[in-house]
C-alpha positions in Angstrom: 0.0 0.0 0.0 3.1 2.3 1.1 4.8 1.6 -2.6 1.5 2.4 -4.5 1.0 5.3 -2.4 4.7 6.9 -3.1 3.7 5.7 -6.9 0.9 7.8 -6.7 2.3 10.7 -5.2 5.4 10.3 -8.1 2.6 10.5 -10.6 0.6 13.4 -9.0 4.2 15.6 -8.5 5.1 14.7 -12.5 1.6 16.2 -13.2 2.1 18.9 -11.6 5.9 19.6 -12.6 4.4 19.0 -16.8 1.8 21.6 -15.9 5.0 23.9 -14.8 6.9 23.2 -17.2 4.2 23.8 -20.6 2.6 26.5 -18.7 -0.5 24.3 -19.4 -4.0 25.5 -18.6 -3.9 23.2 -15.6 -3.3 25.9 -13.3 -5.9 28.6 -15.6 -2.9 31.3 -14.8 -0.2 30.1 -18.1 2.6 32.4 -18.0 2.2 33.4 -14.0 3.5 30.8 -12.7 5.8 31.7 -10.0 10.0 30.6 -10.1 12.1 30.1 -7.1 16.3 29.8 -6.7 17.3 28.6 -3.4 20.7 27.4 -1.8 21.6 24.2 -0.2 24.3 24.2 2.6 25.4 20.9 3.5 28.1 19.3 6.0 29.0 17.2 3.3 32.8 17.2 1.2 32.4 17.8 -2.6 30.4 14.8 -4.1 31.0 12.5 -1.6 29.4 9.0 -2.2 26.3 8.8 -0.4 25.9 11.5 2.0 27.3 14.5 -0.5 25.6 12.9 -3.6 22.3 12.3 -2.1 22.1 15.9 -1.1 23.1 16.9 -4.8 20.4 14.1 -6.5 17.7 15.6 -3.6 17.7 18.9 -5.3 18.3 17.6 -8.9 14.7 15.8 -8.0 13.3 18.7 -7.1 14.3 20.9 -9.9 13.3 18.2 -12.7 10.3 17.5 -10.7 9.4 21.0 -10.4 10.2 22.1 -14.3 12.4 24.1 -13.3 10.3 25.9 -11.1 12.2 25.3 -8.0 15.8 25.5 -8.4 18.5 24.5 -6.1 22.3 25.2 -6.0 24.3 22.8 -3.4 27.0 23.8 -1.4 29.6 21.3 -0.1 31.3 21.7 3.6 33.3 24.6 4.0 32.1 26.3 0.5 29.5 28.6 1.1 29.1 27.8 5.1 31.9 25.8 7.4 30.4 22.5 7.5 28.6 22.3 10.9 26.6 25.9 10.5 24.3 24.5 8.1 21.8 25.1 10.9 22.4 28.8 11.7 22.4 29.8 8.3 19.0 28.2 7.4 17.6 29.5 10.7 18.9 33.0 9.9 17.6 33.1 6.4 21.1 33.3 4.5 20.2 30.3 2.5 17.0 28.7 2.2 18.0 25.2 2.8 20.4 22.7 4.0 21.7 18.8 4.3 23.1 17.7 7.4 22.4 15.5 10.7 20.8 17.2 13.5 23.6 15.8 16.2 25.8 18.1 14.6 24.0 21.3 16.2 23.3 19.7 20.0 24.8 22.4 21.5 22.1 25.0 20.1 19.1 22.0 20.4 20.4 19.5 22.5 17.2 17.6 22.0 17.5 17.4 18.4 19.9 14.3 18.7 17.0 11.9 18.7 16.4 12.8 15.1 19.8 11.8 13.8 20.4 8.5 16.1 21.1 7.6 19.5 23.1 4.6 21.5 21.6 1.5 21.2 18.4 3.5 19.5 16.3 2.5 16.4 17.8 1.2 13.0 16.9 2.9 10.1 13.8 1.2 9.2 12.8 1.8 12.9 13.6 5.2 12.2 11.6 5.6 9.5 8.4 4.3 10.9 8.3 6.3 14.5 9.4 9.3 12.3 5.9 8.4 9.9 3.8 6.7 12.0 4.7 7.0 15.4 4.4 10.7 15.5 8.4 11.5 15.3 8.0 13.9 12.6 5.3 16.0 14.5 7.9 16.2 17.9 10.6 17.4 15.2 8.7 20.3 13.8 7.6 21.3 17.3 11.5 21.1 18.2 12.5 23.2 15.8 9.4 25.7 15.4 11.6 28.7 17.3 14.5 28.2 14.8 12.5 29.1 12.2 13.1 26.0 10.3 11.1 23.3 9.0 12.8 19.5 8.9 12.4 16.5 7.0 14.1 13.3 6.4 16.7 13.2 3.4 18.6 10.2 3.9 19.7 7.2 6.2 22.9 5.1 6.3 21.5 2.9 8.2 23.2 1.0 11.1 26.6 2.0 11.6 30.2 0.4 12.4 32.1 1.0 14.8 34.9 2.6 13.7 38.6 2.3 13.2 41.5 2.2 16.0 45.0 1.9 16.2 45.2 -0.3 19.4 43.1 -3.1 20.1 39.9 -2.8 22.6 39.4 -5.2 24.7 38.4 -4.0 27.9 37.3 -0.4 29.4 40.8 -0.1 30.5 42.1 0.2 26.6 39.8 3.1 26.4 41.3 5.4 28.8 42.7 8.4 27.0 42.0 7.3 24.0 41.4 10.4 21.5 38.7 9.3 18.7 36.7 11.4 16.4 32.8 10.7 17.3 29.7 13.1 17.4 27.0 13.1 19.6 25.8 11.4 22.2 28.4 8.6 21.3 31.4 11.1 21.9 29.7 12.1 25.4 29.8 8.2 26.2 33.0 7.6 25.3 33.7 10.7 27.7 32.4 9.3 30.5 34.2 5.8 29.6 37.5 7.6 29.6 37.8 8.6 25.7 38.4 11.8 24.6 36.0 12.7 21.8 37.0 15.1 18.9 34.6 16.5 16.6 36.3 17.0 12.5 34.3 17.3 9.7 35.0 14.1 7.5 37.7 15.9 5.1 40.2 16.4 8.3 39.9 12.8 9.6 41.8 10.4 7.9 44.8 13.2 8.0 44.0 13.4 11.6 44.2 9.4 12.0 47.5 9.1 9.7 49.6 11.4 12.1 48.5 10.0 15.6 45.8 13.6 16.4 43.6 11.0 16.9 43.8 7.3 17.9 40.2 6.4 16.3 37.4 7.7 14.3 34.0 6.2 13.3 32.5 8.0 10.2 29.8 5.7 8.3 30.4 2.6 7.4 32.6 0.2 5.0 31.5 2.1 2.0 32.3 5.7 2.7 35.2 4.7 5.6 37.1 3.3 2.3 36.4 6.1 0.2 38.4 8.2 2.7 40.7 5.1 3.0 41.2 4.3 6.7 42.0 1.1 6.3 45.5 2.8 5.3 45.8 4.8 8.7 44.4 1.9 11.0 44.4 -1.1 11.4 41.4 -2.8 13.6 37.8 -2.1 12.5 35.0 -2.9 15.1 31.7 -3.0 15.1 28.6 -2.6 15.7 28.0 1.0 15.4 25.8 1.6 19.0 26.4 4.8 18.7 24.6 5.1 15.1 22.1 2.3 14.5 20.1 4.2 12.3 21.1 7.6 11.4 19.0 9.8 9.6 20.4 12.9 7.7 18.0 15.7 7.6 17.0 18.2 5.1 15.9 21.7 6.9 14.1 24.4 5.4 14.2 28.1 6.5 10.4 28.5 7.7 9.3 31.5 5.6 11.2 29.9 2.4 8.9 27.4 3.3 6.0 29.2 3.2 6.4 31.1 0.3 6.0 28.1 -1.4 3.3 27.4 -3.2 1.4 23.7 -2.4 2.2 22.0 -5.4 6.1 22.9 -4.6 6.1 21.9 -1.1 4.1 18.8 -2.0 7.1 17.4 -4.4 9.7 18.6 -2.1 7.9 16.4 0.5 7.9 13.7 -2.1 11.9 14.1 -3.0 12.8 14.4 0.6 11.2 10.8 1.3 12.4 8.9 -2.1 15.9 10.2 -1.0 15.5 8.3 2.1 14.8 5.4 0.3 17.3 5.9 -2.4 20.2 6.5 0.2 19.5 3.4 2.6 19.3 0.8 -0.7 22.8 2.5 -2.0 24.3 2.4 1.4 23.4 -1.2 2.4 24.8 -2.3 -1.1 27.9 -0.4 -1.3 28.2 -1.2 2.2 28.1 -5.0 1.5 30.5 -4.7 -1.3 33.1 -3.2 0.7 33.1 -5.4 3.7 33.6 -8.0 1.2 36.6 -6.4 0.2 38.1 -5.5 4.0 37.5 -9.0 4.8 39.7 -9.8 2.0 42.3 -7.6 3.1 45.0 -9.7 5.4 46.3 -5.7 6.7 43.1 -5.5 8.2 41.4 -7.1 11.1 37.5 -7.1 11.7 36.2 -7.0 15.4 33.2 -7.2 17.6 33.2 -4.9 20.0 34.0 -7.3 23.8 30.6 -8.1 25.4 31.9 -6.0 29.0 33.0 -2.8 26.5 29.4 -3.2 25.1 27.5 -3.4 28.4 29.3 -0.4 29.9 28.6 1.7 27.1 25.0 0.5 27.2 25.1 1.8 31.4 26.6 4.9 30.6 24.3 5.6 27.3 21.1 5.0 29.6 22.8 7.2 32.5 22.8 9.9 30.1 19.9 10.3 28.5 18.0 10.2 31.8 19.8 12.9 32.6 19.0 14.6 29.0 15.0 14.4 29.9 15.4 15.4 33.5 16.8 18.8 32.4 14.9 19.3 29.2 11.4 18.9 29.2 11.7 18.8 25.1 14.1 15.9 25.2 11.4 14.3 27.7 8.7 14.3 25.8 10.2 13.4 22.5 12.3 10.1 24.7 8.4 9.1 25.8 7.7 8.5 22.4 11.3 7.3 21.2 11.4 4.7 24.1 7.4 3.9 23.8 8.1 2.5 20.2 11.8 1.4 20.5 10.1 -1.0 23.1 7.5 -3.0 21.3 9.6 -2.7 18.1 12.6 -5.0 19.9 9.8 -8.1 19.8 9.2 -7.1 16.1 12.5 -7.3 15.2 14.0 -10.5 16.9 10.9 -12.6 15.5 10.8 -11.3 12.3 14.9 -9.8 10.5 16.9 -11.4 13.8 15.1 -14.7 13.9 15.1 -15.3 9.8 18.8 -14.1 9.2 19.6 -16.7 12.2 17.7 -19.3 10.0 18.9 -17.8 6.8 22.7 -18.2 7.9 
């Protein structure tokens, strides 16, 4: 029903984007029809697989699907903006829109975190149904209603690994003092484990890893992590990623961009925004296969799980702080209700259904 429904609303946006682009008498008003230029920031480096690409194929979909109504000029990391003020220069109004992950800007909405990814949270498909159906989308529009911005899902890498070190982990011990490049609430865990969390955009890590700034760094996964080729600056890749099970990258819109738009333009931006979602999560979890393969392959590298005592410390510590998170922030309370509400009956749905079949699958 979901597929013919996205079908539909393809068909409906292609419509309306032929009735732009002949100046039809669809609309009764041929030749009035109103053209808009924006800009999109993102925290992205120039055409990066995946995250920089989907942001430059989100606004290629909207300017096709639009006719040219509704054009949009990306902006890498660092070109227009420095990568991690994509959010004050949509709120402000310098640019109309932008491509990032809201765990980027905690330190303005600390609360915002649960719309990128969390510890031991929800995994992308998780994601995407509290964000549709369980009422995720509505607490993230309340959130960010004073910023003057209006956000919508662009994107998801789905889960995570855990990143790349130069020493092996295996015990809380081997984490003391350790200097590793991780956003979020993960870097705040890894704090309070005895890490020291530095926060790069992704074009300074791997120099950062090479020279010994840092000791470790997570970024995506194998796809993207061999783009920027770690697995030439370190040599022991762990995982899972509990910090990122299912992050999803956002696209935000200044508010009065927004609502300057006309329906049919905001209903095919709605439309692009989802399908990128989609698009993103099937390229990353096949890329992502593809390059494990290729790691495995590689006898420089060695492949870990995470030690089970690493894993249930991190687990305390994530819990710890996000109680702490809600009993400050009445914001981050409500949306955790609602987070935790879901993330609870979707555990059973999970280990019966994907858990339980890839066991018998295997």
């Amino acid at each position: 029903m979901k597929r013919r429904q996205f079908v539909g609303g393809l068909a409906a946006a292609a419509g309306l984007a032929a009735c732009a682009k002949q100046e039809s008498e669809c609309t009764g008003e041929a030749g009035a029809l109103e053209t808009f230029e924006w800009s999109m920031v993102t925290s992205w480096p120039p055409a990066f697989p995946g995250l920089g690409t989907g942001a430059e194929k989100l606004a290629e979909s909207i300017t096709e699907a639009s006719g040219g109504r509704l054009k949009i000029k990306v902006y890498a990391g660092g070109e227009l903006v420095p990568a991690f003020e994509v959010f004050d220069a949509v709120s402000r109004g310098t640019v109309e829109m932008g491509h990032d992950a809201s765990y980027y800007h905690k330190g303005k909405v600390e609360a915002a975190q649960f719309f990128a990814t969390i510890p031991f949270g929800l995994t992308g498909t998780e994601m995407s149904a509290w964000m549709h159906h369980g009422g995720g989308i509505e607490l993230w529009r309340e959130l960010y209603e004073p910023h003057n911005l209006v956000p919508f899902m662009a994107g998801n890498t789905d889960t995570q690994m855990g990143g790349w070190f130069n020493k092996e982990i295996n015990s809380i011990a081997d984490l003391k003092g350790l200097k590793m490049r991780i956003p979020g609430m993960g870097g705040e865990v890894l704090r309070r484990a005895g890490g020291t969390p530095v926060t790069l955009p992704g074009s300074e890590i791997f120099t950062a890893l090479q020279t010994g700034a840092i000791d470790a760094t997570e970024w995506v996964g194998p796809w993207n992590d061999s783009a920027f080729g770690f697995h030439k600056a370190a040599q022991y890749y762990y995982y899972p990623g509990w910090h990122e099970p299912g992050p999803v990258l956002e696209c935000i819109i200044n508010k009065d961009a927004w609502n300057a738009l006309p329906a049919d333009l905001q209903t095919i931006v709605q439309i692009a925004c989802d399908a990128a979602t989609h698009n993103m999560t099937a390229e990353y979890n096949y890329h992502n296969a593809v390059s494990l393969q290729q790691l495995l392959q590689n006898p420089d590298i060695e492949v870990r799980e995470f030690p089970k005592e690493v894993m249930h410390r991190f687990r305390q510590l994530s819990a710890e702080l996000l109680d702490e998170l809600a009993e400050r922030d009445p914001a981050a309370a409500k949306i955790m209700a609602s987070f935790d509400e879901f993330r609870r009956i979707s555990t059973a749905n999970q280990r019966i259904g994907v858990d339980a079949f890839l066991e018998t699958r295997d």
